[in-house]
PDB file of the backbone (N, CA, C, O) and the ligand in Angstrom, with CONECT records:
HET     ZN  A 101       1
ATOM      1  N   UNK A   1       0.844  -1.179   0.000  1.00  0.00           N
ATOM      2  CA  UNK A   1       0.000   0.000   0.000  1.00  0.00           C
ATOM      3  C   UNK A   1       0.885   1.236   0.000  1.00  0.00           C
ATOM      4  O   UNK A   1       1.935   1.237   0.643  1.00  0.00           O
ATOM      5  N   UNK A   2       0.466   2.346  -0.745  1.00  0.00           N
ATOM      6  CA  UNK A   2       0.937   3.212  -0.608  1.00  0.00           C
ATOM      7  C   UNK A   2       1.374   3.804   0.462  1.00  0.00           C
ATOM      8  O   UNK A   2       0.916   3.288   1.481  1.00  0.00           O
ATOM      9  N   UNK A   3       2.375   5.052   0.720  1.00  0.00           N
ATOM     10  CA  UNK A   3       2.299   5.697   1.906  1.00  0.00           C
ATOM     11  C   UNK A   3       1.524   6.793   1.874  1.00  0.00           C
ATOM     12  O   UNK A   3       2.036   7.646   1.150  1.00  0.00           O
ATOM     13  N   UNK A   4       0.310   7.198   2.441  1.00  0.00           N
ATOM     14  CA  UNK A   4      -0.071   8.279   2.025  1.00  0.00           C
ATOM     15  C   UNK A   4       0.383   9.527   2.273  1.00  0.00           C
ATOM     16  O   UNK A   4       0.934   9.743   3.352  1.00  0.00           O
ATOM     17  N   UNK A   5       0.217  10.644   1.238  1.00  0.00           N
ATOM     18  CA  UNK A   5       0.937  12.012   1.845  1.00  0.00           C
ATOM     19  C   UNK A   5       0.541  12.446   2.728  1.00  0.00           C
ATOM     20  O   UNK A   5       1.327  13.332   3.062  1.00  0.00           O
ATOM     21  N   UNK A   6      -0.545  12.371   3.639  1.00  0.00           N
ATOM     22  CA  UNK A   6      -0.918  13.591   4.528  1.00  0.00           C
ATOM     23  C   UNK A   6      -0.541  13.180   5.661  1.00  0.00           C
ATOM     24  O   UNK A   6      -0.924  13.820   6.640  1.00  0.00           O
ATOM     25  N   UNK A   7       0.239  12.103   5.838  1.00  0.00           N
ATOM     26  CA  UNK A   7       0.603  12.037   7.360  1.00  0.00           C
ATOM     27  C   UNK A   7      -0.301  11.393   7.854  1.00  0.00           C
ATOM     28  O   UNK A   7       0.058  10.711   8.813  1.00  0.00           O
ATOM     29  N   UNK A   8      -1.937  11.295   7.434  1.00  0.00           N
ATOM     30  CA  UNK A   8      -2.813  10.290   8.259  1.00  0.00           C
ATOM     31  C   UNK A   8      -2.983   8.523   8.056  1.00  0.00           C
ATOM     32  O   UNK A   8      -3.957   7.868   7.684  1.00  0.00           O
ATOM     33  N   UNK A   9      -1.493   8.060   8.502  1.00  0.00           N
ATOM     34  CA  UNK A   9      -1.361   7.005   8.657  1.00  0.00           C
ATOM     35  C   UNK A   9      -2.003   6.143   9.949  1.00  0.00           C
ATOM     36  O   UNK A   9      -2.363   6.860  10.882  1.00  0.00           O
ATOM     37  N   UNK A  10      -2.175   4.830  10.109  1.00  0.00           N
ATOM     38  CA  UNK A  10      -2.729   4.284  10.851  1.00  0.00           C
ATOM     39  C   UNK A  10      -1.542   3.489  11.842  1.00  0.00           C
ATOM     40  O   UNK A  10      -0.560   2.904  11.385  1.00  0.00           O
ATOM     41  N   UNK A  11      -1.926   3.633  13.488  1.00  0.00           N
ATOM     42  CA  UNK A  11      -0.886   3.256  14.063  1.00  0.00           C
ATOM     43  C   UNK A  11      -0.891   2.163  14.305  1.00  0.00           C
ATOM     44  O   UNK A  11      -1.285   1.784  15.408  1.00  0.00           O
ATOM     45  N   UNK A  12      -0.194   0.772  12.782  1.00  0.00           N
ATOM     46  CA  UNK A  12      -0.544  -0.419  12.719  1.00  0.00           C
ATOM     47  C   UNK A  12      -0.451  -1.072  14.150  1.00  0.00           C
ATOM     48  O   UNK A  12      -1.250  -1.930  14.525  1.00  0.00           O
ATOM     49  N   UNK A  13       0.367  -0.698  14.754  1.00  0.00           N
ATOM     50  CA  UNK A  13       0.686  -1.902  15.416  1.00  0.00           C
ATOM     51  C   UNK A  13       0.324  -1.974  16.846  1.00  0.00           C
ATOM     52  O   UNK A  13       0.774  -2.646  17.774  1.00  0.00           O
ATOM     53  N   UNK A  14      -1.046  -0.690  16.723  1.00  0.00           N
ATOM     54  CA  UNK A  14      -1.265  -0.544  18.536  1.00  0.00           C
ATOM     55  C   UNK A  14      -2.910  -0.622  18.396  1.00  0.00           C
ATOM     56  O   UNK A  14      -3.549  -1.381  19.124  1.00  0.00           O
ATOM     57  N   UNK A  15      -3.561   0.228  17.396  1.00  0.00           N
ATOM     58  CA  UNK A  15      -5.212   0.083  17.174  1.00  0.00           C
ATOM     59  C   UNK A  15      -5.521   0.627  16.295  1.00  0.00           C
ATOM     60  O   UNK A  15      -6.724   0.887  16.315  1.00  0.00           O
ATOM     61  N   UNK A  16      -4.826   1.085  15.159  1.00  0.00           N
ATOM     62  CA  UNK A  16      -5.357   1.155  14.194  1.00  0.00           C
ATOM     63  C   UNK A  16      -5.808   2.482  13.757  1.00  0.00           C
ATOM     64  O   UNK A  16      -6.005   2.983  12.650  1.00  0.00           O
ATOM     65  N   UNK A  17      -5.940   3.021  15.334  1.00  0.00           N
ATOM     66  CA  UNK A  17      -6.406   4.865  14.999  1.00  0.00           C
ATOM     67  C   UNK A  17      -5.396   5.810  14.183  1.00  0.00           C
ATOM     68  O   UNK A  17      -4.187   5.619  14.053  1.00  0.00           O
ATOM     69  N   UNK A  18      -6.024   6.690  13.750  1.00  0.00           N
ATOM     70  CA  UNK A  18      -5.054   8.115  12.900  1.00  0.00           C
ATOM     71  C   UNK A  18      -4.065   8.323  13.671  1.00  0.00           C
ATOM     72  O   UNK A  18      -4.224   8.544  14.871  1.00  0.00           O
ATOM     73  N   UNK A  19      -2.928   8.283  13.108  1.00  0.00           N
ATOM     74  CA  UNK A  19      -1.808   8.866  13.984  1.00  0.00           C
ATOM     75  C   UNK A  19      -1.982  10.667  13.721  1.00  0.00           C
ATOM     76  O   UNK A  19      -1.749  11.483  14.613  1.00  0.00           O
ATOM     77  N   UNK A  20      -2.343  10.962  12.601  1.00  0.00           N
ATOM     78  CA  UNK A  20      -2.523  12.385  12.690  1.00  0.00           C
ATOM     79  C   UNK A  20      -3.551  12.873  13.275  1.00  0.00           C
ATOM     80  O   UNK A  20      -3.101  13.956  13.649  1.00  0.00           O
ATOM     81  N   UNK A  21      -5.038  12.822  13.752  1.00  0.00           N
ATOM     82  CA  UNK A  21      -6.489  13.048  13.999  1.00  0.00           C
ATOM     83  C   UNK A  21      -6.863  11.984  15.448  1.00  0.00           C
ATOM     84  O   UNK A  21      -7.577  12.402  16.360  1.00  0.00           O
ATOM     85  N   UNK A  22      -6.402  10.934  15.451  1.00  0.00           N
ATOM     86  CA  UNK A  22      -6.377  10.162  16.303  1.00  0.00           C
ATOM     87  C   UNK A  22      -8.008   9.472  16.381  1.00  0.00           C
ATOM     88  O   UNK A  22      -8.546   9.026  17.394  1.00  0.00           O
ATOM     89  N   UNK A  23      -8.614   9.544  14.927  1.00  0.00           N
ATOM     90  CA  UNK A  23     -10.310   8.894  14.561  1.00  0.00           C
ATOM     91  C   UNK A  23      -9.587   7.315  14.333  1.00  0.00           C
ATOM     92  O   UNK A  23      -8.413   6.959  14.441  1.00  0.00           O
ATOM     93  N   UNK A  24     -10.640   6.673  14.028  1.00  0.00           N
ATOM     94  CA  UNK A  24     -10.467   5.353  13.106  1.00  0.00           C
ATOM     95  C   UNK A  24      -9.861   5.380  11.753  1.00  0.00           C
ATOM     96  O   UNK A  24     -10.310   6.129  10.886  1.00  0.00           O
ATOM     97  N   UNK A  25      -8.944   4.660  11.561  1.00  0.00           N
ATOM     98  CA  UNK A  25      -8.169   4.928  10.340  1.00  0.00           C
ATOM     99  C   UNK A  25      -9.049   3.722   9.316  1.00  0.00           C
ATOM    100  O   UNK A  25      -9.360   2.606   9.734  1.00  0.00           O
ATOM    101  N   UNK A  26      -9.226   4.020   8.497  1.00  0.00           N
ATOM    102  CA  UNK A  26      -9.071   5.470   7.765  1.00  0.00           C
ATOM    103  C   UNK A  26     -10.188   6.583   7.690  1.00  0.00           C
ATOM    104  O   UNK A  26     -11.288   6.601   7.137  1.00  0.00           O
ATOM    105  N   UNK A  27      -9.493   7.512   8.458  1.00  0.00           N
ATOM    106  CA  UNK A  27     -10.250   8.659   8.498  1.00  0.00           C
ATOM    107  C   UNK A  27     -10.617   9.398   7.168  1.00  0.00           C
ATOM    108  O   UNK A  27     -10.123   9.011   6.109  1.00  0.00           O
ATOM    109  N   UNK A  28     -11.548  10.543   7.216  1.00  0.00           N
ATOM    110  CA  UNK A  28     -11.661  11.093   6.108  1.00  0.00           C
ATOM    111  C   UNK A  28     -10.333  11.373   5.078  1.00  0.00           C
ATOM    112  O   UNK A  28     -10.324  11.035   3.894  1.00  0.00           O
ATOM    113  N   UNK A  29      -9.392  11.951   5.666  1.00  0.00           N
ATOM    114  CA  UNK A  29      -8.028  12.613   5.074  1.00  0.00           C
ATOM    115  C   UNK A  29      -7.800  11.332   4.357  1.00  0.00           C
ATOM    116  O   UNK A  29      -7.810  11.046   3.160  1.00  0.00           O
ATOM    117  N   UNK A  30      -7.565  10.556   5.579  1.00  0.00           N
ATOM    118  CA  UNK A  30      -6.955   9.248   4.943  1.00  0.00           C
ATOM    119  C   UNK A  30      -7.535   8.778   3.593  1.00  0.00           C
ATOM    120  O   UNK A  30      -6.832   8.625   2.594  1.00  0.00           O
ATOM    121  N   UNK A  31      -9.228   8.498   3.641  1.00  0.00           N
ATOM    122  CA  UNK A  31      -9.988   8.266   2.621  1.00  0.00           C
ATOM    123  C   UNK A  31      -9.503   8.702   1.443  1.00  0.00           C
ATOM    124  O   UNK A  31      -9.005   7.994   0.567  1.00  0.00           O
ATOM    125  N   UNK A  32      -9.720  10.435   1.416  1.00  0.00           N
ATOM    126  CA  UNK A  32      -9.648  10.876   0.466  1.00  0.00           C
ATOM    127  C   UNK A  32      -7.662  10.766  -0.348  1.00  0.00           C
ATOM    128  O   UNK A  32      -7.381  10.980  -1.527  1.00  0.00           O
ATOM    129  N   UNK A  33      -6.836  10.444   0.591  1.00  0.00           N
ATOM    130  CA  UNK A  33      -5.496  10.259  -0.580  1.00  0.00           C
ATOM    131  C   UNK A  33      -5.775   9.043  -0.836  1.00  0.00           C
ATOM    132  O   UNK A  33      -5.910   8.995  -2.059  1.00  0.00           O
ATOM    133  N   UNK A  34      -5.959   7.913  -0.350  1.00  0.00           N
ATOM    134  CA  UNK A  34      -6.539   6.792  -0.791  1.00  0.00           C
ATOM    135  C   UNK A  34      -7.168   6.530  -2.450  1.00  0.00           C
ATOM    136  O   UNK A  34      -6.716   5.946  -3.435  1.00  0.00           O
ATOM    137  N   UNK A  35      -8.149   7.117  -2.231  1.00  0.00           N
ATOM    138  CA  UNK A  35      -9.195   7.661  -3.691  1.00  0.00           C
ATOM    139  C   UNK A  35      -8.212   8.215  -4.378  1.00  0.00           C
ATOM    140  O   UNK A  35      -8.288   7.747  -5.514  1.00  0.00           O
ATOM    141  N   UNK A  36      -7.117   9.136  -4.291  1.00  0.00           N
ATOM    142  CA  UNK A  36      -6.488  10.069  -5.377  1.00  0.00           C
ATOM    143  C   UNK A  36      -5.140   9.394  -5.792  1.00  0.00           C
ATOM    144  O   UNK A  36      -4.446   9.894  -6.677  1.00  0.00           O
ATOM    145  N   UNK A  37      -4.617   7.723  -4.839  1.00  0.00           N
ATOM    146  CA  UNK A  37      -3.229   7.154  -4.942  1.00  0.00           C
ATOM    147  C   UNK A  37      -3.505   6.148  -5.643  1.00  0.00           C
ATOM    148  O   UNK A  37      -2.706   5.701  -6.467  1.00  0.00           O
ATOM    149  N   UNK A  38      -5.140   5.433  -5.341  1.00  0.00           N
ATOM    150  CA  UNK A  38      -4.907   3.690  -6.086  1.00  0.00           C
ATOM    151  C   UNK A  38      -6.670   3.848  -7.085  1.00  0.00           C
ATOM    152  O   UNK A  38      -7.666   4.528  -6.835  1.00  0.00           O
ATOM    153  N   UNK A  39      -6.471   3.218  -7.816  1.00  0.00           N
ATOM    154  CA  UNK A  39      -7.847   2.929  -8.807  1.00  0.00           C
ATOM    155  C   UNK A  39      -8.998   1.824  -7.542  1.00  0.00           C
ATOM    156  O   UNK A  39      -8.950   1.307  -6.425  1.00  0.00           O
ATOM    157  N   UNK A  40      -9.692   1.953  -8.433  1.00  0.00           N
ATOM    158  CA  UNK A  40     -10.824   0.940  -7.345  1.00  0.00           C
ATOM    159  C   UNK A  40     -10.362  -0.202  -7.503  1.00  0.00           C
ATOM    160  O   UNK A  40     -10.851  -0.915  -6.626  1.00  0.00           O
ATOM    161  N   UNK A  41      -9.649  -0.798  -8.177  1.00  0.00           N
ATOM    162  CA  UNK A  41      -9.270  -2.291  -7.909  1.00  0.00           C
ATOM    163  C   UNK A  41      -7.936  -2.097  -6.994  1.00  0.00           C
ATOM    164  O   UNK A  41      -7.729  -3.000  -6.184  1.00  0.00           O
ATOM    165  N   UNK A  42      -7.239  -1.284  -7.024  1.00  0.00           N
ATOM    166  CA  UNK A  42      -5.999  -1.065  -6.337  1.00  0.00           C
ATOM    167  C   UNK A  42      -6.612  -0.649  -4.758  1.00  0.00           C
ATOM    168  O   UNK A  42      -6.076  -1.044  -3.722  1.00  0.00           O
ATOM    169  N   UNK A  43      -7.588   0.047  -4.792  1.00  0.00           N
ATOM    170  CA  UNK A  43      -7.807   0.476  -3.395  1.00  0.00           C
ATOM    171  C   UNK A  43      -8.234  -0.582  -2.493  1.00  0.00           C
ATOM    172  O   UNK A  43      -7.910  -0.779  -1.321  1.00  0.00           O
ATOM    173  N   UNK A  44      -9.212  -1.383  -3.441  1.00  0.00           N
ATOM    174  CA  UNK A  44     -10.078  -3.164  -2.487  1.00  0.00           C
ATOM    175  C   UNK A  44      -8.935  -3.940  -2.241  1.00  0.00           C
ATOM    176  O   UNK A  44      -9.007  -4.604  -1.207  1.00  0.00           O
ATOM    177  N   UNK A  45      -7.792  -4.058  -2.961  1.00  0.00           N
ATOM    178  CA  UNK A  45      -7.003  -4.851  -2.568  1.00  0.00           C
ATOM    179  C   UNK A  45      -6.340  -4.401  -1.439  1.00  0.00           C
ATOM    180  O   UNK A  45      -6.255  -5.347  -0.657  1.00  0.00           O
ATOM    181  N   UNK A  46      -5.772  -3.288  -0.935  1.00  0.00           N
ATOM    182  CA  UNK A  46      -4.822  -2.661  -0.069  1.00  0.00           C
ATOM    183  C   UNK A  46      -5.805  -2.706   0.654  1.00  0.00           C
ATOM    184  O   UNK A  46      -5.540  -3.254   1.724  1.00  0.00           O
ATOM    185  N   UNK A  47      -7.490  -2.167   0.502  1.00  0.00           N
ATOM    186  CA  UNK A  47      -8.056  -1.779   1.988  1.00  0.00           C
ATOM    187  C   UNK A  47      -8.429  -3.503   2.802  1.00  0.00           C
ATOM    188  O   UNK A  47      -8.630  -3.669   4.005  1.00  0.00           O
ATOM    189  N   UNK A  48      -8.432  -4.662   1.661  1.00  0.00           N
ATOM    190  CA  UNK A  48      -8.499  -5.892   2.347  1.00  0.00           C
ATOM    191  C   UNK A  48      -7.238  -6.556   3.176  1.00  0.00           C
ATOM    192  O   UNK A  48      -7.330  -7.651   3.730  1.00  0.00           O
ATOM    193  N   UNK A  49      -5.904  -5.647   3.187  1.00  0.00           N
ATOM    194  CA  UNK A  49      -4.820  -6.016   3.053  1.00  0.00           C
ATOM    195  C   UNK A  49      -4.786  -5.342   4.744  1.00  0.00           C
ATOM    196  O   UNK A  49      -4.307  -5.876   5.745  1.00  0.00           O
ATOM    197  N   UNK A  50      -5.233  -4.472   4.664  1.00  0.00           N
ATOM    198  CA  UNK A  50      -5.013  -3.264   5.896  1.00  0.00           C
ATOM    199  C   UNK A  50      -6.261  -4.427   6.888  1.00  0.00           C
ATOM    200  O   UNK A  50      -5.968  -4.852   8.005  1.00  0.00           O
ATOM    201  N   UNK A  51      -7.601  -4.760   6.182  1.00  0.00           N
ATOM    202  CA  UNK A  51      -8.471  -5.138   7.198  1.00  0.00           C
ATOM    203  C   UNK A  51      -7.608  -6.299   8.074  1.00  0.00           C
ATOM    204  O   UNK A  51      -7.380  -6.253   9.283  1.00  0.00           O
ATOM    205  N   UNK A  52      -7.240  -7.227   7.239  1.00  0.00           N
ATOM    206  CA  UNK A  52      -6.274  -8.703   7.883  1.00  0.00           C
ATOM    207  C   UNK A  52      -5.627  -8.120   8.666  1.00  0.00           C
ATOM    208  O   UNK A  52      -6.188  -8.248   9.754  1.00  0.00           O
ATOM    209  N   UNK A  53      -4.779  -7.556   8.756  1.00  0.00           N
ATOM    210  CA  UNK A  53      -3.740  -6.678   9.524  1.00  0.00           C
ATOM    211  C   UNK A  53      -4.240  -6.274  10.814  1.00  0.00           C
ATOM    212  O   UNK A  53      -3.987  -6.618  11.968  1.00  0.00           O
ATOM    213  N   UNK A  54      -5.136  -5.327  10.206  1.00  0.00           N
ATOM    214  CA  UNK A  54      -5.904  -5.158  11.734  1.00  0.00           C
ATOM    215  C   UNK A  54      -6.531  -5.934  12.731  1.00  0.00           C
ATOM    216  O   UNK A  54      -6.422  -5.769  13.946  1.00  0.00           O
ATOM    217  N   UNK A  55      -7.316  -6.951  12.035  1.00  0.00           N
ATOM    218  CA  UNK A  55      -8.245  -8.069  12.370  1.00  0.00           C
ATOM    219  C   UNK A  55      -7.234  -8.573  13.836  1.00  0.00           C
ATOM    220  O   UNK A  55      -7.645  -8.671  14.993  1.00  0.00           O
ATOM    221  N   UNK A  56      -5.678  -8.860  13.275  1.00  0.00           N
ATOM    222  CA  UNK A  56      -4.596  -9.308  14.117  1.00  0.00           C
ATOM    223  C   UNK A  56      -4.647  -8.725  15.129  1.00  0.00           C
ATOM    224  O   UNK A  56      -4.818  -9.355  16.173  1.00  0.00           O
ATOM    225  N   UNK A  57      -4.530  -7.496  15.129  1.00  0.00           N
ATOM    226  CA  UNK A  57      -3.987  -5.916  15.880  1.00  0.00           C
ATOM    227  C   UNK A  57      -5.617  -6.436  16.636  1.00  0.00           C
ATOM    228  O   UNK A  57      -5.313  -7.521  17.131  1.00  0.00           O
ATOM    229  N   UNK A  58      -6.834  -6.246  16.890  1.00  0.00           N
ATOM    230  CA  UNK A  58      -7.908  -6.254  17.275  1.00  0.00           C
ATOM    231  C   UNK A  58      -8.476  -6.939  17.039  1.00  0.00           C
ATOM    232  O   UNK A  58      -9.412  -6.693  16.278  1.00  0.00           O
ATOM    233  N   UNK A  59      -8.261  -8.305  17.571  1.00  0.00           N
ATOM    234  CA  UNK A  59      -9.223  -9.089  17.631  1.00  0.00           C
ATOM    235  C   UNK A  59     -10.993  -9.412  18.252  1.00  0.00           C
ATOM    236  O   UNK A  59     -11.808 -10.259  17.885  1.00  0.00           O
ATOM    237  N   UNK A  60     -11.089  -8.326  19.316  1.00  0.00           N
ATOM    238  CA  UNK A  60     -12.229  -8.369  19.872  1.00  0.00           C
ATOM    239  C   UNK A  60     -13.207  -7.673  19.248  1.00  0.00           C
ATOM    240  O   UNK A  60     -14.350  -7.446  19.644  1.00  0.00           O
ATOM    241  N   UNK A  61     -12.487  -7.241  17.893  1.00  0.00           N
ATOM    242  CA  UNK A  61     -13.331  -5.881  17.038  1.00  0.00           C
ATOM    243  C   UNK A  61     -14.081  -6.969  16.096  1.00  0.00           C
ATOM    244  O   UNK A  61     -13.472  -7.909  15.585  1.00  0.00           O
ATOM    245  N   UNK A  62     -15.480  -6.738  15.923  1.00  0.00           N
ATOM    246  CA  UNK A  62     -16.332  -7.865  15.171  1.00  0.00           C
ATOM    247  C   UNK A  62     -16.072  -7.618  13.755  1.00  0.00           C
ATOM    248  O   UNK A  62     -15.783  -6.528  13.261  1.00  0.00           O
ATOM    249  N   UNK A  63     -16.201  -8.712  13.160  1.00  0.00           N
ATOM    250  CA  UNK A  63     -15.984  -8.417  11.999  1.00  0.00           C
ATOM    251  C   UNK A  63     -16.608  -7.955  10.846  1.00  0.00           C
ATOM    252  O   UNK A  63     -16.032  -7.747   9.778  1.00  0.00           O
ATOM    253  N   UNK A  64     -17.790  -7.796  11.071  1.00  0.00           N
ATOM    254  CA  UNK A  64     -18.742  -6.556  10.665  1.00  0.00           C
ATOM    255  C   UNK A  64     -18.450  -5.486  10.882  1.00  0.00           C
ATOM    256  O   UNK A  64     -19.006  -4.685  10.130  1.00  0.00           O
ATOM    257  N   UNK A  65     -17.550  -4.905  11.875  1.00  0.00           N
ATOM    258  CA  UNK A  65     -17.533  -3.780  12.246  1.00  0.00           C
ATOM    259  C   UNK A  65     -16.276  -3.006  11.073  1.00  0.00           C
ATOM    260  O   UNK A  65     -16.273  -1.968  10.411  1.00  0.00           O
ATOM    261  N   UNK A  66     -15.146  -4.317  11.295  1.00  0.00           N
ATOM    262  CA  UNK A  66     -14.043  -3.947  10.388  1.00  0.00           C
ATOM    263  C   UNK A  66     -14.671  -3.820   9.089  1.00  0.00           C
ATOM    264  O   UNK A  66     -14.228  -2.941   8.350  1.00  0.00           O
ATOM    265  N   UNK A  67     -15.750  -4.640   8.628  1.00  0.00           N
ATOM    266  CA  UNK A  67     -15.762  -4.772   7.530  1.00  0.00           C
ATOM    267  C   UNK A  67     -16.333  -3.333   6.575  1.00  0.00           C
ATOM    268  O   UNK A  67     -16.097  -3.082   5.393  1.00  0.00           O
ATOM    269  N   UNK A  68     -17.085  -2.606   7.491  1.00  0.00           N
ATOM    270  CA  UNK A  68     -17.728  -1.688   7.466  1.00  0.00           C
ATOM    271  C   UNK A  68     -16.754  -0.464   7.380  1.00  0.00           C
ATOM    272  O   UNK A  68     -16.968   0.486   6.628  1.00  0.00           O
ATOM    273  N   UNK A  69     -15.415  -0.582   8.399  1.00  0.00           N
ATOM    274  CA  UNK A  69     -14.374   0.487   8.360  1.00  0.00           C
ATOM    275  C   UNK A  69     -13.400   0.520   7.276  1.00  0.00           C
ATOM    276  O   UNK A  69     -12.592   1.441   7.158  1.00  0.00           O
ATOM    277  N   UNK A  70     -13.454  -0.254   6.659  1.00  0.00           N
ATOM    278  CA  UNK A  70     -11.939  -0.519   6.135  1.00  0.00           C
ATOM    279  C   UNK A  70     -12.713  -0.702   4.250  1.00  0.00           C
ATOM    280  O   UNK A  70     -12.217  -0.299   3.198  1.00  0.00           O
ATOM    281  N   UNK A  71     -14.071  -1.471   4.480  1.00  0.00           N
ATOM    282  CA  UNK A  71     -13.933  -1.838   2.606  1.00  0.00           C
ATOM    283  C   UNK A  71     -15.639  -1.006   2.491  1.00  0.00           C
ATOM    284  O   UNK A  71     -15.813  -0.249   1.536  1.00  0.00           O
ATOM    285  N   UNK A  72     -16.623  -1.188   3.353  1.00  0.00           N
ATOM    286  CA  UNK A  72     -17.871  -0.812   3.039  1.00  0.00           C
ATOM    287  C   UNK A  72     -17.981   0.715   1.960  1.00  0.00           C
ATOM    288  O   UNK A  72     -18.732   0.833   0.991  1.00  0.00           O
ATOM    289  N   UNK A  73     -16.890   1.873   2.541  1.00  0.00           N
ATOM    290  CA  UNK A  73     -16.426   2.921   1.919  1.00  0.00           C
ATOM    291  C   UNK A  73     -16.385   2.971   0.380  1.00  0.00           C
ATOM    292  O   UNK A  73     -16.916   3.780  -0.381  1.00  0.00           O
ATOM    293  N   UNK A  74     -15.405   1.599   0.047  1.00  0.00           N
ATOM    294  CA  UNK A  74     -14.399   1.192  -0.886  1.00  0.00           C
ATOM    295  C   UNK A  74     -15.651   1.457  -2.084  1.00  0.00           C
ATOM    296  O   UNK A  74     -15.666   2.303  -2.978  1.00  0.00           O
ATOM    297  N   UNK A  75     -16.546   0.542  -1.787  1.00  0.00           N
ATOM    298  CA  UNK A  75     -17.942   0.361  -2.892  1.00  0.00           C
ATOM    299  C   UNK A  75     -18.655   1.198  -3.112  1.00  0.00           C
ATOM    300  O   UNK A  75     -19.333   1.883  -2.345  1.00  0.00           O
ATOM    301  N   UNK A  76     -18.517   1.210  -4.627  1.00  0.00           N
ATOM    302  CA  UNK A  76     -18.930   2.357  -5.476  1.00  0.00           C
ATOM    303  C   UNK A  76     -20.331   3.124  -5.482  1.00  0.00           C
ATOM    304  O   UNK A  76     -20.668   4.071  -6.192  1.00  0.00           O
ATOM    305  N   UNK A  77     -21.117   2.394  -4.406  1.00  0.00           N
ATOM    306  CA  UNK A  77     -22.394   2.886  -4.480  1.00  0.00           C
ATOM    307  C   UNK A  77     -22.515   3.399  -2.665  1.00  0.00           C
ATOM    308  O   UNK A  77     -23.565   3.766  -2.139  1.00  0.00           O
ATOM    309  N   UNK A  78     -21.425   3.318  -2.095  1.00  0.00           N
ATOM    310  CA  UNK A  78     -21.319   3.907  -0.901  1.00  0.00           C
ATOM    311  C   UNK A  78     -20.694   5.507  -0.658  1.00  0.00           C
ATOM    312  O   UNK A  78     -20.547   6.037   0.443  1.00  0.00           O
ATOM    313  N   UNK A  79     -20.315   6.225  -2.226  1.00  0.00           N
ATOM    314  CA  UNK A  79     -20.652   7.448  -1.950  1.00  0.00           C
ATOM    315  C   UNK A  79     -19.546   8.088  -1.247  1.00  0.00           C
ATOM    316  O   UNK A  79     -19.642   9.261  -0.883  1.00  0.00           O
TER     317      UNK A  79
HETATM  318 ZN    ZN A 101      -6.506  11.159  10.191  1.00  0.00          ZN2+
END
């Protein structure tokens, strides 16, 4: 996955929140370099790549919930 420019990276290895904003990553900022770094097939792959990752990092987090943070966004009719 890319690195994104704005600094709103996610702090893999503790919960996942904005290291810049300190929301759920990926936050808006985050969202939006996301959208402007990878195509929609490039973005589902990295944002499924980031969910596994996390899933590790937080396990008590349901997986509906991730699924909702990380790819629900991703789909094209989610706006
Ligand atoms: Zn952020």
């Amino acid at each position: 996955m890319c690195t994104p420019r704005t600094g709103h990276d996610p702090a893999r290895k503790i919960d996942w929140d904005c290291l810049a904003c300190g929301r759920p990553w990926p936050c808006d900022p985050a969202r939006e370099d996301l959208l402007t770094t990878h195509d929609a097939v490039q973005l589902r792959i990295a944002m499924w790549d980031a969910l596994e990752e996390a899933a590790r990092i937080l396990p008590h987090t349901p997986a509906a919930e991730l699924f909702e943070r990380f790819l629900h966004w991703t789909e094209p009719a989610a706006g």
